[in-house]
C-alpha positions in Angstrom: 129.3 4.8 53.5 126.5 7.3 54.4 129.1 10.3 55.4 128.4 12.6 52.9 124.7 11.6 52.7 121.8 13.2 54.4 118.4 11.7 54.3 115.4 14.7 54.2 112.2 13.5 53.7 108.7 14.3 54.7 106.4 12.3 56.8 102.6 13.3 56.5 100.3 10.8 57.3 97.7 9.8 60.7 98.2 13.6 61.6 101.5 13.5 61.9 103.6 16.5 59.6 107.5 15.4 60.2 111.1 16.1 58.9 113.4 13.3 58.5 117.1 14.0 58.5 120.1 12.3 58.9 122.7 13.0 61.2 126.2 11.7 63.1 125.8 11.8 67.2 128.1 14.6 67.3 126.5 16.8 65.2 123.1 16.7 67.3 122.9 20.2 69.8 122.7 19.3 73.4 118.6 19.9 73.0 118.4 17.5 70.6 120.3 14.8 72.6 118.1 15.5 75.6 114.9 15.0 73.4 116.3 11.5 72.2 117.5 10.5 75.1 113.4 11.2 76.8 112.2 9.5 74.7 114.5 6.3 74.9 114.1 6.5 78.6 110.2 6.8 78.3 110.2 4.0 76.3 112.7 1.6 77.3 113.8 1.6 81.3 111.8 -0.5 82.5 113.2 -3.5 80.2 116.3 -2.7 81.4 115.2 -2.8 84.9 113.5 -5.8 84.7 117.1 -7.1 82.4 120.8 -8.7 83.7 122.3 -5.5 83.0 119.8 -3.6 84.4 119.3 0.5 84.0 122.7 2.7 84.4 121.6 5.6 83.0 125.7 6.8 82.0 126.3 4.0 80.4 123.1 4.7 77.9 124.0 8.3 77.5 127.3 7.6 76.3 126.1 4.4 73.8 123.3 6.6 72.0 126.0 9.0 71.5 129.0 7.5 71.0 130.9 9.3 67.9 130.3 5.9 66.0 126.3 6.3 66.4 124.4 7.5 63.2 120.7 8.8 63.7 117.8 9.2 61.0 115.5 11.8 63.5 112.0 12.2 63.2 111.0 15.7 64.4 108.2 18.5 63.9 108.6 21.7 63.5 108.6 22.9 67.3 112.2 20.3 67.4 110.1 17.7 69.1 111.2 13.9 68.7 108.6 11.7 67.5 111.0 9.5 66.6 114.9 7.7 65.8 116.9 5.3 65.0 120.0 4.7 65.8 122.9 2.8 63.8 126.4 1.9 63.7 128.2 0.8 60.6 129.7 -2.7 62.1 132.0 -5.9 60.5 130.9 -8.9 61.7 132.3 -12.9 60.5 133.6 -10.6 58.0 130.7 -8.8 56.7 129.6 -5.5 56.5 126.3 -5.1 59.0 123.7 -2.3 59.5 123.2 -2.4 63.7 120.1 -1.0 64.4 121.1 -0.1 67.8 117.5 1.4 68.2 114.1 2.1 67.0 112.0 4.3 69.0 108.9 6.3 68.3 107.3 9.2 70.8 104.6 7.9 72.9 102.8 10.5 71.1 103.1 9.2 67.9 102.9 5.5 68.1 100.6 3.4 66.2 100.6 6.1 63.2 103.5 3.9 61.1 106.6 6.1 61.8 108.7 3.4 63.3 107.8 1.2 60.1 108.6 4.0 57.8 111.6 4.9 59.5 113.4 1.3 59.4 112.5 1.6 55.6 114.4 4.6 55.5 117.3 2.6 57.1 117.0 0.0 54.4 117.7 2.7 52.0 120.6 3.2 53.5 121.4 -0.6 54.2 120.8 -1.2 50.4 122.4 1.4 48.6 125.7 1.2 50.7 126.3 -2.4 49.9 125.6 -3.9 54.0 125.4 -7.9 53.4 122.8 -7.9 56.4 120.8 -5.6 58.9 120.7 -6.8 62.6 119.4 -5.8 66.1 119.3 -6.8 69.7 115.8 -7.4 71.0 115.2 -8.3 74.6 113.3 -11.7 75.3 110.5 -10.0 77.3 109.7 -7.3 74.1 106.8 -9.3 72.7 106.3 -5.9 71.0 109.2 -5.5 69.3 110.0 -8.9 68.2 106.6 -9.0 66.3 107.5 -5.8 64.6 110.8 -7.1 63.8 109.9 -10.6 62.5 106.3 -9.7 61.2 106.0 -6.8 59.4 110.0 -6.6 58.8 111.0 -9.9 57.7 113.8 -10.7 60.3 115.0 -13.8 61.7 117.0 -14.8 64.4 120.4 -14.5 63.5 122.9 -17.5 63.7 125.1 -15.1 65.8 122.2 -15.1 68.4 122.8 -16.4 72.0 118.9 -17.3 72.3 118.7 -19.6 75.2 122.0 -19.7 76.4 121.9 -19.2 80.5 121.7 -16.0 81.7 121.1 -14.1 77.9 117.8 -12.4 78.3 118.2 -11.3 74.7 118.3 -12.6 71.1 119.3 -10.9 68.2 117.4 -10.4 64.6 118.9 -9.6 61.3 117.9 -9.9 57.8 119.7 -10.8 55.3 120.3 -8.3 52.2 119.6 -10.1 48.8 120.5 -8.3 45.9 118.9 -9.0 42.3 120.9 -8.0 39.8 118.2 -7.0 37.4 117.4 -4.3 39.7 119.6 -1.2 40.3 118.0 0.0 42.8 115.3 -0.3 44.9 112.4 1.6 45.2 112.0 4.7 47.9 109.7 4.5 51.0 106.4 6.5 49.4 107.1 10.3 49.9 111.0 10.0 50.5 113.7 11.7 48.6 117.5 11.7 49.1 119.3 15.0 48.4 122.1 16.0 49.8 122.9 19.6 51.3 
């Protein structure tokens, strides 16, 4: 898989001046955790408040950093957190699947393309480690994110989805890896590189 890869890249664009790297959960420093974890909160607690399973703020420590999370980080050179995602390497109706458990980008740096960027970084991944699909949960009330996922992503909602079944306040996305032959390899987000260290 992606063990023995690390992703460092360079993100300079709409005054932004980032280093992207990849990492497992329990190689981020307890700083680094509590950076993710702000901006998570910032950006997400209230859709889970306003969700069945509401906010327990334990239960989303211990998801974002469960040894099977995988991050691709975002940060400047002060450490800060502009952005993440997070996956998990999953087998679903037999298949190997991406999860984008999350994408979040800094308050202070939304609207500037990182979180478009970064998902293309994790289709790097997706693509050249052989997943058969990428998917994500998106709650119902995330207008937001659902446009970004559908519209400038490509995804659909996934046959696996529970969208509109009572009580599910929550559909899932995916998209489907097609792989043309002709084609190696596909081509890097503009600016990236893969090297490992």
């Amino acid at each position: 898989m992606l063990e023995n890869m690390k992703l460092f890249s360079d993100y300079n664009k709409n005054d932004l001046m980032l280093n992207l790297t990849y990492r497992k959960s329990e190689s981020l420093k307890q700083e680094t955790k509590n950076e993710v974890f702000r901006v998570f909160e910032e950006n997400m607690r209230h859709l889970y408040e306003q969700s069945a399973v509401g906010w327990i703020k334990k239960e989303k420590w211990d998801e974002l950093f469960d040894v099977d999370a995988r991050y691709i980080l975002a940060e400047d050179a002060s450490n800060v957190v502009h952005g993440f995602v997070h996956l998990r390497f999953v087998v679903e109706d037999n298949q190997d699947v991406l999860y984008c458990y999350e994408i979040q980008v800094n308050k202070i740096s939304q609207s500037k393309g990182l979180g478009t960027f970064l998902m293309k970084v994790a289709g790097t991944h997706r693509f050249h480690n052989g997943f058969s699909r990428s998917c994500s949960r998106v709650f119902d009330v995330n207008e937001e994110a659902k446009s970004f996922y559908k519209n400038k992503l490509g995804y659909v909602v996934d046959p696996f989805s529970p969208t509109g079944e009572e009580d599910c306040d929550y559909e899932i996305l995916s998209k489907v890896i097609k792989v043309n032959p002709k084609i190696e390899k596909p081509q890097l987000p503009s600016g990236l590189t893969l090297s490992s260290r």
